[in-house]
Structure formats: structure tokens, C-alpha cells
C-alpha positions in Angstrom: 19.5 -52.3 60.8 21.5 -48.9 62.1 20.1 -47.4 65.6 20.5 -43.4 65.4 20.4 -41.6 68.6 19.7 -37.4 67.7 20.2 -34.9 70.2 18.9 -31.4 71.0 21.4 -30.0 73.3 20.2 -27.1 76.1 21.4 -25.9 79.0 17.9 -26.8 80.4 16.2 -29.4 78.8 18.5 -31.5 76.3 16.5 -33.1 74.0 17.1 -37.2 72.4 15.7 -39.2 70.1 16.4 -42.6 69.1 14.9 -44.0 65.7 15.8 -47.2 64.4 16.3 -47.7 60.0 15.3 -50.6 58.6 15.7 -50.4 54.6 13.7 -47.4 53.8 11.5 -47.2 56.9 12.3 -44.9 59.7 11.1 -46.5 63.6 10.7 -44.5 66.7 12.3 -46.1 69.5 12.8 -44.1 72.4 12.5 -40.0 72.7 12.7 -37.8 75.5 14.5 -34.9 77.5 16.9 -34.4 80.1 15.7 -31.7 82.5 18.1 -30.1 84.0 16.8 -27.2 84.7 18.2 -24.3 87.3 20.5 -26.5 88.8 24.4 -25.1 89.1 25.7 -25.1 85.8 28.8 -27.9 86.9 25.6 -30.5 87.8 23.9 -29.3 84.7 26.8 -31.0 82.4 27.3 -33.1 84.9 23.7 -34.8 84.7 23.6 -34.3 80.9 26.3 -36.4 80.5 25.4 -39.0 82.8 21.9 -39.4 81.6 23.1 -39.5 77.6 25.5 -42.1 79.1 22.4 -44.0 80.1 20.6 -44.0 77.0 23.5 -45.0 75.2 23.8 -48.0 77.0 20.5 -49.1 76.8 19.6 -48.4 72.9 23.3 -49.1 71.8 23.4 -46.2 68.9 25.2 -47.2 66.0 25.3 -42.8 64.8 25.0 -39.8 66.3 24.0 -36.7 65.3 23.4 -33.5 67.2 22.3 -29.7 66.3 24.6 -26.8 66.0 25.2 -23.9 67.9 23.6 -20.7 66.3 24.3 -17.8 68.0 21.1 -14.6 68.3 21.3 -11.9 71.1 23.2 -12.7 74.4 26.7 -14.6 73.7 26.4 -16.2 77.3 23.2 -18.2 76.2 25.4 -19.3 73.3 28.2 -20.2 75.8 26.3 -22.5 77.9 24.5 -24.0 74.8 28.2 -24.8 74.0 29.1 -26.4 77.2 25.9 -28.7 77.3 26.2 -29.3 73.8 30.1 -30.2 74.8 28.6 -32.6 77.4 26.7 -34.2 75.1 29.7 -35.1 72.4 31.8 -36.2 75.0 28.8 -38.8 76.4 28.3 -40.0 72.7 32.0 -41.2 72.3 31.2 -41.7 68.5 31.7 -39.7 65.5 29.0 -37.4 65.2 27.1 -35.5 62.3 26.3 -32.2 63.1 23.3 -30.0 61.3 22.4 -26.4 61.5 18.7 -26.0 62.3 17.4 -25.0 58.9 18.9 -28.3 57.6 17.1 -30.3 60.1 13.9 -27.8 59.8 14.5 -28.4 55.2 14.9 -32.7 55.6 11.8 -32.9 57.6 9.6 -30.3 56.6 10.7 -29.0 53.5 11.7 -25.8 54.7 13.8 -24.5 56.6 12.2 -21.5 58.3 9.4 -24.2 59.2 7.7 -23.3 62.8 8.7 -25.7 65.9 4.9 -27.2 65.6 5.2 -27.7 61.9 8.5 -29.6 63.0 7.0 -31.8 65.5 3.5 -32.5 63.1 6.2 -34.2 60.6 8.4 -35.5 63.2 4.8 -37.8 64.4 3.7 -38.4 61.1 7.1 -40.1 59.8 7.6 -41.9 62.8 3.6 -42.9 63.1 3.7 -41.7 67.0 0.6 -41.1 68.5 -0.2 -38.6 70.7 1.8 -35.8 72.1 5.4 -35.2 71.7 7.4 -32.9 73.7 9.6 -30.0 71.8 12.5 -30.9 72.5 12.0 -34.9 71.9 10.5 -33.6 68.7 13.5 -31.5 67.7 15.9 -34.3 69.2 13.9 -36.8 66.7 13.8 -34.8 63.7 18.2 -33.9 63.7 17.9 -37.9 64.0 15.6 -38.0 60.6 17.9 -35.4 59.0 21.1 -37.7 59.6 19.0 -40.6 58.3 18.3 -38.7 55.3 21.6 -37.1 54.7 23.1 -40.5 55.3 20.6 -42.0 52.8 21.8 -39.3 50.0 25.7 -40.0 50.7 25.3 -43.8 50.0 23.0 -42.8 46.9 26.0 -40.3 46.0 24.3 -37.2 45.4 
């Protein structure tokens, strides 16, 4: 049994999601976000850290996996992306995997210019969760799928 804890790092909302493998089924644990909205950007890390710290501790990841950094218009949105994302690494204190969002977007969907709602539909459907699902829990959950998968193809060996 190997807990996973996936994150979606953001300067405002950091997304997790903790899902659980047991042989060749995938379980939902826990998912959520971190809202840290327009606070200074010191708290910001500050709170992102401290509240990864406390999921840690209570779903006791065994992997970590977290989204990379892609960079579009305005180089300081990247920049804080970086530092939360930073944050985030440092709460982990565990290797992590890291994916690009078209890998995540390809292992759960199939492809990776898939929509954020065609994201979160697959992200319910192969963790059976009812209901709604926040965006960034969704995207949080599905770079925790991705690592399951790639994980699964390493120990296959392709």
C-alpha cells in the first residue's frame, strides 16, 4: 500500500491531493487547497508550507509529486509560482517527481491539450468521487494519478 500526496502549487490557491494505491486500484483519500490568497507574499509561503506540513503529518505520504513551472506572459507570475512551488518542496522533505502539465493532462485524459473540466471529469471518474471537485484539488489529484501511473510503467520497465 503506497500513500501519494500530489500538489498544484500557486501563489493563491495551492492545490493537494492524496490517493492511496492498492494493487491496481487508485483510492481518494484526502483533496483540497490552501487559500492563500492576497496576503503579503512572505505569509503566502509562509502558510503554504505550514499547511503542506500539516497534511503531511496526518496522511503520512510515502511519494510526492508536484507540477512544473511553465512559463506564458508575465515572468513575475512565473516568479512567484516558483517561490510557492519552492515552499511546497521544502514542506514535502521527500524526493519528489515532477511533471509538466501536458503529461499530467496525457496520463489522465489521454491528451495533453485536454481542457481543466475534461481534467477534473477523469480525475472523479478514476477516483469514484462524487459530487463536485474544486480545480485545483482536481489538478492536485490528477499530478498524483500521473505519478501513480508513471511509477506503474517504471516497475513494468517500459
Amino acid at each position: 500500500m503506497t500513500v501519494i500526496i500530489g500538489i498544484d502549487p500557486g501563489s493563491r490557491r495551492t492545490g493537494y491531493g492524496v490517493i492511496q494505491l492498492e494493487g491496481n486500484r487508485h483510492l481518494h483519500i484526502a483533496s483540497g487547497y490552501l487559500n492563500v490568497g492576497e496576503l503579503p507574499i512572505h505569509e503566502r509561503l509562509r502558510k503554504i508550507y505550514v499547511g503542506l506540513n500539516e497534511i503531511i503529518e496526518r496522511y503520512q505520504p510515502h511519494e510526492a509529486a508536484i507540477e512544473q513551472i511553465f512559463m506564458k506572459e508575465n515572468p513575475n507570475s512565473a516568479l512567484k509560482l516558483g517561490q510557492a512551488r519552492g515552499a511546497a518542496i521544502v514542506a514535502l522533505s521527500m524526493p519528489v517527481s515532477e511533471y509538466s502539465a501536458r503529461e499530467v493532462k496525457k496520463s489522465v485524459v489521454g491528451h495533453g491539450a485536454a481542457a481543466k473540466d475534461q481534467v477534473q471529469f477523469m480525475v472523479k471518474r478514476l477516483l469514484n468521487i462524487a459530487g463536485e471537485l474544486q480545480a485545483d484539488a482536481a489538478d492536485a489529484l490528477a499530478i498524483a494519478l500521473c505519478h501513480a501511473h508513471m511509477r506503474t510503467l517504471t516497475l513494468l520497465g517500459k
